[in-house]
TORVEX-557878 format. One record per atom (N, C-alpha, C): residue number from 0; x, y, z. Coordinates in steps of 0.02 Angstrom, whole numbers, always signed. Last residue first. Example, Ala and Ser with C-alpha at 12.3 -4.5 7.8 and 13.67 -1.06 7.14 Angstrom:
<nodes>
NODE num     px     py     pz
NODE   1   +642   -112   +354
NODE   1   +684    -53   +357
NODE   1   +645     +2   +394
NODE   0   +660   -284   +390
NODE   0   +615   -225   +390
NODE   0   +660   -165   +390
</nodes>
This chain:
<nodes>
NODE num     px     py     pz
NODE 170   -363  +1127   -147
NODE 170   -403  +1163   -210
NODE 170   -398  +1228   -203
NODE 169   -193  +1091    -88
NODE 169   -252  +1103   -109
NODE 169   -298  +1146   -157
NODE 168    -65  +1056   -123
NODE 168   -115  +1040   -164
NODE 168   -193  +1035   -155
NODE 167    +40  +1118    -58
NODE 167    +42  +1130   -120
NODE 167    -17  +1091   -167
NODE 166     -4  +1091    +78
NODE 166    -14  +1163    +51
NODE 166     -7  +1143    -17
NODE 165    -97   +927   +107
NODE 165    -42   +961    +96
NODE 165    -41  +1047    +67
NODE 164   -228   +895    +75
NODE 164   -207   +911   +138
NODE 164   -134   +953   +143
NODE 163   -213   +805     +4
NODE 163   -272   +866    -17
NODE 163   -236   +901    +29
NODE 162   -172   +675    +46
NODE 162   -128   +718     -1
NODE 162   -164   +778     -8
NODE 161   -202   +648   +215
NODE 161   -223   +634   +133
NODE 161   -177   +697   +101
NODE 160    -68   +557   +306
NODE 160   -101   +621   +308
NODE 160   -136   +603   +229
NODE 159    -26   +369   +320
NODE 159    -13   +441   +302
NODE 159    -89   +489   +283
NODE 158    -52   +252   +377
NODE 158    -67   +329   +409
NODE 158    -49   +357   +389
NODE 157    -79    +82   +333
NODE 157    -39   +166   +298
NODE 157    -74   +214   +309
NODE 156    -98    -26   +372
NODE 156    -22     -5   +384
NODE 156    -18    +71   +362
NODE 155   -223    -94   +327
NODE 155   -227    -43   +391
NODE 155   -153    -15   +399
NODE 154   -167   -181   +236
NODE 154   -238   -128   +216
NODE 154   -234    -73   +297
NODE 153    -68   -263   +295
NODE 153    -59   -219   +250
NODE 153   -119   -157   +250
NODE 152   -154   -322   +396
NODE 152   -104   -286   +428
NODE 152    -65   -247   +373
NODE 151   -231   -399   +317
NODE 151   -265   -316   +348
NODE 151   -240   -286   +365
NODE 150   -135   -473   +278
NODE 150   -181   -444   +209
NODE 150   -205   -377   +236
NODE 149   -105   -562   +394
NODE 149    -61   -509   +346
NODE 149    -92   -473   +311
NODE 148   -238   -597   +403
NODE 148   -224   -544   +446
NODE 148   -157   -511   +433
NODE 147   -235   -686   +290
NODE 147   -293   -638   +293
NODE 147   -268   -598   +363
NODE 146   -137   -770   +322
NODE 146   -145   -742   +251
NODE 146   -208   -672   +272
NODE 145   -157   -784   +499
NODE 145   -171   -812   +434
NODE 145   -152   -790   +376
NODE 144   -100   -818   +658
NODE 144   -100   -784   +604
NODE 144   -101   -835   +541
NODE 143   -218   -908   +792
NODE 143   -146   -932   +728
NODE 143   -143   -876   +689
NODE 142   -298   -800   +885
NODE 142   -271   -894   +859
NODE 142   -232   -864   +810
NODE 141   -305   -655   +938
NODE 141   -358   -726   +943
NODE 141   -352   -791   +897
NODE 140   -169   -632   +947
NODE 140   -201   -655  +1013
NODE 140   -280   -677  +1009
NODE 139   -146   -610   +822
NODE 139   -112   -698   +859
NODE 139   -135   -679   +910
NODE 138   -207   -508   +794
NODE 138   -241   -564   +762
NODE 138   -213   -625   +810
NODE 137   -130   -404   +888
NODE 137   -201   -433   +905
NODE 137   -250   -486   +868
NODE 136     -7   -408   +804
NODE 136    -28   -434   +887
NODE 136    -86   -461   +891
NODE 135    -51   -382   +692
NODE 135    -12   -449   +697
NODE 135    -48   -467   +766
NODE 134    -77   -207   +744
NODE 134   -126   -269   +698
NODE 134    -91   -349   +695
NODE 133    +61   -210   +780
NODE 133     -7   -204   +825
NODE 133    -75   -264   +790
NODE 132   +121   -209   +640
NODE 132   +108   -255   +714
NODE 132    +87   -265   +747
NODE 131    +70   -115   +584
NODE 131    +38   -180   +551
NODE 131    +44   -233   +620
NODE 130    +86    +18   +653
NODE 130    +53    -31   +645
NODE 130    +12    -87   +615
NODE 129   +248     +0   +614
NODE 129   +214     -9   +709
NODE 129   +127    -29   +703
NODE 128   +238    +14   +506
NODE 128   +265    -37   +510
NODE 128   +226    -56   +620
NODE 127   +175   +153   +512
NODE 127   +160   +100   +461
NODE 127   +176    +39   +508
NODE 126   +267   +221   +559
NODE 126   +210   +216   +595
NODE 126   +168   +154   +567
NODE 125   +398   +205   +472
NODE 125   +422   +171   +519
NODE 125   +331   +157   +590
NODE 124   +326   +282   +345
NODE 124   +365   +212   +378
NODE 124   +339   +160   +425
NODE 123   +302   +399   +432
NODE 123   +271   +360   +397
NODE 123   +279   +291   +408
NODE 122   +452   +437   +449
NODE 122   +399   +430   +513
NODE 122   +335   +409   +488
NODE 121   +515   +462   +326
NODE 121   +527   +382   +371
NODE 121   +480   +369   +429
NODE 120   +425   +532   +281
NODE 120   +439   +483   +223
NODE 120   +443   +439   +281
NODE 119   +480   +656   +342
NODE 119   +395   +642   +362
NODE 119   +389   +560   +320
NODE 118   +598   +657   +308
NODE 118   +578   +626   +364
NODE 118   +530   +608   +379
NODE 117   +580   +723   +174
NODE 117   +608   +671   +176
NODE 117   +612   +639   +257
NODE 116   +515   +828    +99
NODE 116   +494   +824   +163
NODE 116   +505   +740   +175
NODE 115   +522   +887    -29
NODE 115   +576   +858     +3
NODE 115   +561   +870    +81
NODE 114   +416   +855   -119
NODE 114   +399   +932    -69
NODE 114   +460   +923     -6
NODE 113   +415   +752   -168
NODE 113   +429   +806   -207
NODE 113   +432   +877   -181
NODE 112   +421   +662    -55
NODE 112   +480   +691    -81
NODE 112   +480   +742   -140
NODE 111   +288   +703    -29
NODE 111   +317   +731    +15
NODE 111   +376   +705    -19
NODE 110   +212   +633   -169
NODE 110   +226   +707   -137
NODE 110   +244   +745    -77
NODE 109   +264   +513   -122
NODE 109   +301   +543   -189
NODE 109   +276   +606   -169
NODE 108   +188   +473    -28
NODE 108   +235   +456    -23
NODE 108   +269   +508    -68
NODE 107    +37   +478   -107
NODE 107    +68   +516    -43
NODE 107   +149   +509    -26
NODE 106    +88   +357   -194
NODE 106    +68   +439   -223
NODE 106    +76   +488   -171
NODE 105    +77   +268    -93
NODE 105   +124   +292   -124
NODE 105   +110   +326   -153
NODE 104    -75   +281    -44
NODE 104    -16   +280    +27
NODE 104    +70   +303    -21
NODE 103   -140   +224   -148
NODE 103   -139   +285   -139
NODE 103    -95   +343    -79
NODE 102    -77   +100   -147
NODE 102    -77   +130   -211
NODE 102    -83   +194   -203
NODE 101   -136    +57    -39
NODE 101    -58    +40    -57
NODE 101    -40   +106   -101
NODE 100   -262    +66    -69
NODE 100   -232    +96     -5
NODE 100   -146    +87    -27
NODE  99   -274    -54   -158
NODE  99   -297    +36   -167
NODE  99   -255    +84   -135
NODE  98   -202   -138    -78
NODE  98   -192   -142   -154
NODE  98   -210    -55   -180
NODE  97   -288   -161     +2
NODE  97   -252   -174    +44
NODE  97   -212   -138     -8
NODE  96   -427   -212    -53
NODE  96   -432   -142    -28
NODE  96   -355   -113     -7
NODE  95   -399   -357   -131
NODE  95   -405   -275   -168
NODE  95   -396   -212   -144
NODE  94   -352   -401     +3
NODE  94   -285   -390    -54
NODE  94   -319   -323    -88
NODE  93   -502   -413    +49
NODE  93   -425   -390    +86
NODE  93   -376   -381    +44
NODE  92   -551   -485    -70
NODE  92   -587   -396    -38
NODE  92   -525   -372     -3
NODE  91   -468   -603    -65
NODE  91   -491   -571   -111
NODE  91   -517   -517   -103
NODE  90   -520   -654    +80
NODE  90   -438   -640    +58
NODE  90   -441   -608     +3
NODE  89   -663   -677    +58
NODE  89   -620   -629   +119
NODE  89   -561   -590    +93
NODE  88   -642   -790    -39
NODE  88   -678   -710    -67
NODE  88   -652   -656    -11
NODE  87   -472   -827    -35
NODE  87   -517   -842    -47
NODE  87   -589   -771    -39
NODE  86   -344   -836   -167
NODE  86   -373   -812   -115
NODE  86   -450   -846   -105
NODE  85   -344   -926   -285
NODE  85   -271   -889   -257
NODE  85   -308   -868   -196
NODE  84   -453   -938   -396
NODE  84   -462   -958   -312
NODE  84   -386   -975   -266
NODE  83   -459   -856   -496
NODE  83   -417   -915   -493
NODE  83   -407   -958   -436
NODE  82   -563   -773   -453
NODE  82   -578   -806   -499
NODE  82   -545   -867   -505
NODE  81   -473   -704   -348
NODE  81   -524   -737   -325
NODE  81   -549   -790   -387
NODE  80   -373   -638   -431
NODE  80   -345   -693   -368
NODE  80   -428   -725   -349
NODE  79   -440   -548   -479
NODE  79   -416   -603   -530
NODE  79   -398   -658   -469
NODE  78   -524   -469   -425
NODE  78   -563   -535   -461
NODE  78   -513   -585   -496
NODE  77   -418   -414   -366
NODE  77   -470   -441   -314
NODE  77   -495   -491   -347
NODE  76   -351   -329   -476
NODE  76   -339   -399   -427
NODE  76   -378   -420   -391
NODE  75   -499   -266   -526
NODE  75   -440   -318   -568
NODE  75   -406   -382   -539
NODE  74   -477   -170   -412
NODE  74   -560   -229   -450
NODE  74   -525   -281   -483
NODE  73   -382   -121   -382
NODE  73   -408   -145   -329
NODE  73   -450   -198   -394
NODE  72   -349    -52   -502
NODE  72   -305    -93   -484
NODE  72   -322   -156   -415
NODE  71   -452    +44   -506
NODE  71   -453    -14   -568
NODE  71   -412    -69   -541
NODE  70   -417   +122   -393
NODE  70   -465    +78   -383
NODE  70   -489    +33   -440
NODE  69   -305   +185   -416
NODE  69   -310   +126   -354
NODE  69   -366    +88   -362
NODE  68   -317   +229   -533
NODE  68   -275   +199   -547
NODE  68   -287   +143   -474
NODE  67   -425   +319   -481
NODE  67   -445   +300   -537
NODE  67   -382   +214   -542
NODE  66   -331   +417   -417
NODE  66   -407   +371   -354
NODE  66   -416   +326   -427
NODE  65   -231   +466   -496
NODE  65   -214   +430   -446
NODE  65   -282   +359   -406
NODE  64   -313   +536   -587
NODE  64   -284   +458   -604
NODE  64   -234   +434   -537
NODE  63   -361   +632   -483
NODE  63   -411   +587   -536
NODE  63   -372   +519   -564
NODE  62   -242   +693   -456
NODE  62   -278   +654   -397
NODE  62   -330   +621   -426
NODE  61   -201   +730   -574
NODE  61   -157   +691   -533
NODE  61   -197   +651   -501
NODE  60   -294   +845   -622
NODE  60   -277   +771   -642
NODE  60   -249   +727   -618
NODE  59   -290   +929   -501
NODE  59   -366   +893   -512
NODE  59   -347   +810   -564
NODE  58   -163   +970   -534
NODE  58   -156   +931   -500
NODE  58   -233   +912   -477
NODE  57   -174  +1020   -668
NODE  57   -109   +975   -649
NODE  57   -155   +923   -592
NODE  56   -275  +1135   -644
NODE  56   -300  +1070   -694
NODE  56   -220   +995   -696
NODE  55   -198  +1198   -545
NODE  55   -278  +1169   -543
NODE  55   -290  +1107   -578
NODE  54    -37  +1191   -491
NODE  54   -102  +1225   -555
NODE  54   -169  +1193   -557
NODE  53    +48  +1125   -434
NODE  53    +26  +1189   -411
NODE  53    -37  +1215   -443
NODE  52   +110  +1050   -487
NODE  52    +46  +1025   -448
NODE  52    +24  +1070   -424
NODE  51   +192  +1049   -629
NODE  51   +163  +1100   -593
NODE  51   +114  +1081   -557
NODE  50   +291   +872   -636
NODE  50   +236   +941   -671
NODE  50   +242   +987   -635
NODE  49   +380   +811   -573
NODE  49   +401   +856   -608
NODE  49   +364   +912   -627
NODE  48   +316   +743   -448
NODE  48   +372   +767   -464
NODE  48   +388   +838   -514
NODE  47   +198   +696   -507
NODE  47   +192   +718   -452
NODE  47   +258   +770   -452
NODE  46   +246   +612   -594
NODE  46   +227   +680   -654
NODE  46   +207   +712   -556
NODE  45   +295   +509   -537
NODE  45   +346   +537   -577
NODE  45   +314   +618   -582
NODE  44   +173   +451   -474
NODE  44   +229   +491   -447
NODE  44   +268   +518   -475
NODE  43    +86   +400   -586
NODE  43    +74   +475   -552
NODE  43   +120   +488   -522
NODE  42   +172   +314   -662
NODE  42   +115   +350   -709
NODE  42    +92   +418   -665
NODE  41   +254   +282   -588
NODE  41   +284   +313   -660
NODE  41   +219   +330   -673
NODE  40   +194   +231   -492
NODE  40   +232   +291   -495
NODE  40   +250   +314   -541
NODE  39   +117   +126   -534
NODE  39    +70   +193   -515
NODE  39   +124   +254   -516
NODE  38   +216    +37   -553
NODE  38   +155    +51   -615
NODE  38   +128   +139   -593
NODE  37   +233    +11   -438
NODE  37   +313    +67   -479
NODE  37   +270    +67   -525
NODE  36   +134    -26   -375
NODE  36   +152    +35   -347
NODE  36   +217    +59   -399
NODE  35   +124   -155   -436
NODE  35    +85    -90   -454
NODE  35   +102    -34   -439
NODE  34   +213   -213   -384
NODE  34   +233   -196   -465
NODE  34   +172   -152   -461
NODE  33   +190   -234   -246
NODE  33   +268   -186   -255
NODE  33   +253   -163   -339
NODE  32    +82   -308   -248
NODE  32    +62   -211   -230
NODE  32   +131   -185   -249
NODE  31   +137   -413   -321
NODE  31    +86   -389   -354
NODE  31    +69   -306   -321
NODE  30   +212   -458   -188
NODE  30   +242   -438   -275
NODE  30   +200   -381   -300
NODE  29   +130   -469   -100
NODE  29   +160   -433    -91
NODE  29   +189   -413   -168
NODE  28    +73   -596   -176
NODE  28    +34   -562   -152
NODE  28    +62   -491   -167
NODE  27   +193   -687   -162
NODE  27   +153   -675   -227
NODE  27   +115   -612   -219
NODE  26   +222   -702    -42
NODE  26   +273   -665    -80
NODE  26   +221   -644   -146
NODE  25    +98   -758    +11
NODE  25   +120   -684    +34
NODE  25   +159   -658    +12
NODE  24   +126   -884    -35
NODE  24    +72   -859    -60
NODE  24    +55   -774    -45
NODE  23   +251   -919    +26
NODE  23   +242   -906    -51
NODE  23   +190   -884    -72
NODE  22   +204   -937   +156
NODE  22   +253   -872   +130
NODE  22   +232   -876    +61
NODE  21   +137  -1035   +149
NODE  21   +104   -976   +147
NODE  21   +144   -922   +153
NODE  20   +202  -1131   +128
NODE  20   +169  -1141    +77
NODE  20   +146  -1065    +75
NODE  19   +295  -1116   +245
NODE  19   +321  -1115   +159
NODE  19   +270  -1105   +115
NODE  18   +218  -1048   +374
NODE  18   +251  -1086   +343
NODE  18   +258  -1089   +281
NODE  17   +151   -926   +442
NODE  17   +131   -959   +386
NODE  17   +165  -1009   +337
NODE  16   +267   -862   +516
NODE  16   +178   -880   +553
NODE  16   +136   -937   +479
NODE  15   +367   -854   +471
NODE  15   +362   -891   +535
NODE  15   +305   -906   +566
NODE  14   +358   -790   +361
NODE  14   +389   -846   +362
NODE  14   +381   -880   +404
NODE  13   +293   -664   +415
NODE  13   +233   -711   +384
NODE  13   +279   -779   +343
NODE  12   +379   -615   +460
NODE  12   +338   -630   +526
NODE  12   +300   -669   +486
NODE  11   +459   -590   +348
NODE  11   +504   -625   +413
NODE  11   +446   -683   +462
NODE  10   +382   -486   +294
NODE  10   +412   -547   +242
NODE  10   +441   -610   +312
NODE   9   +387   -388   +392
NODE   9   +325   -418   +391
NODE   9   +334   -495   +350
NODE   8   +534   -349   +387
NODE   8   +499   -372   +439
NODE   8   +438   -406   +431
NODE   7   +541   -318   +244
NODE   7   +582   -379   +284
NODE   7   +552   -402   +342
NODE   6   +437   -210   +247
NODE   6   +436   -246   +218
NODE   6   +461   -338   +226
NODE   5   +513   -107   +335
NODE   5   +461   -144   +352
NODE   5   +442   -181   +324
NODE   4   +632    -94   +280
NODE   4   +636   -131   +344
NODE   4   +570   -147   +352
NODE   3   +575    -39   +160
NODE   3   +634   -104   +159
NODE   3   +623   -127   +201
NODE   2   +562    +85   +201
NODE   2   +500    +62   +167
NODE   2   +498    -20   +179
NODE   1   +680   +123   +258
NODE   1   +602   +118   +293
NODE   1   +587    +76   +275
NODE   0   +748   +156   +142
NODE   0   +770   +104   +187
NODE   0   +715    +86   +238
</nodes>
């Protein structure tokens, strides 16, 4: 329900800062990190879940197709929205990095519910969401929010701790 509220909220602030043409170009956007991120979960959050992350060669693999999966997924969209000039080259580096980080912010996500540390989930969240706004703030206090300060207010939204970091997965 976190994840939701912040989502609505930012979907809300970039209806009202970017009129129709540029909501739709932020729904598109946003689509594209929601379908990668259930791409990335079934391929690493699921097995985050169930395998043994406990075991060396489990979880050296995890975190190899986890960084591997953000950052094919970063190059791909970056050149494809830029090639089709959907973005422009700025807006194109901001979605790809915004897209990695996404990607690797949910794999973190999945191993604190696999480690049912289900509040650390909403205080995430809900830090997330505090600061993309901050980030909002300080773009509309130097002129108009754009596509491109939603884009950073995604790429900068996700403080979660690195997954290494956690007991059950370090080296």
């Amino acid at each position: 329900m976190s994840q939701a509220l912040a989502s609505f909220v930012l979907t809300l602030l970039a209806a009202r800062a970017l009129g129709a043409a540029g909501l739709g170009l932020f729904a598109l956007v946003y689509s594209v990190l929601v379908m990668a991120s259930a791409v990335s979960t079934g391929l690493i959050g699921d097995s985050l879940t169930m395998l043994d992350r406990h075991r060396d060669p489990v979880r050296s693999g995890l975190q190899w197709w986890a960084v591997s999966a953000a950052l094919t997924s970063c190059l791909v969209a970056a050149a494809a929205v830029w090639v089709t000039e959907t973005l422009s080259l700025r807006g194109s580096i901001l979605f790809g990095a915004a897209l990695a980080v996404f990607l690797l912010e949910d794999a973190m996500r999945r191993l604190l519910m696999a480690n049912m540390r289900f509040w650390s989930i909403v205080l995430v969240d809900c830090s997330s969401l505090v600061v993309s706004l901050v980030t909002l703030g300080v773009a509309r206090a130097a002129g108009p929010l754009t596509l491109d300060a939603f884009l950073l207010a995604l790429l900068l939204v996700r403080p979660s701790p690195p997954w290494w970091r956690f007991p059950c997965c370090r080296p």
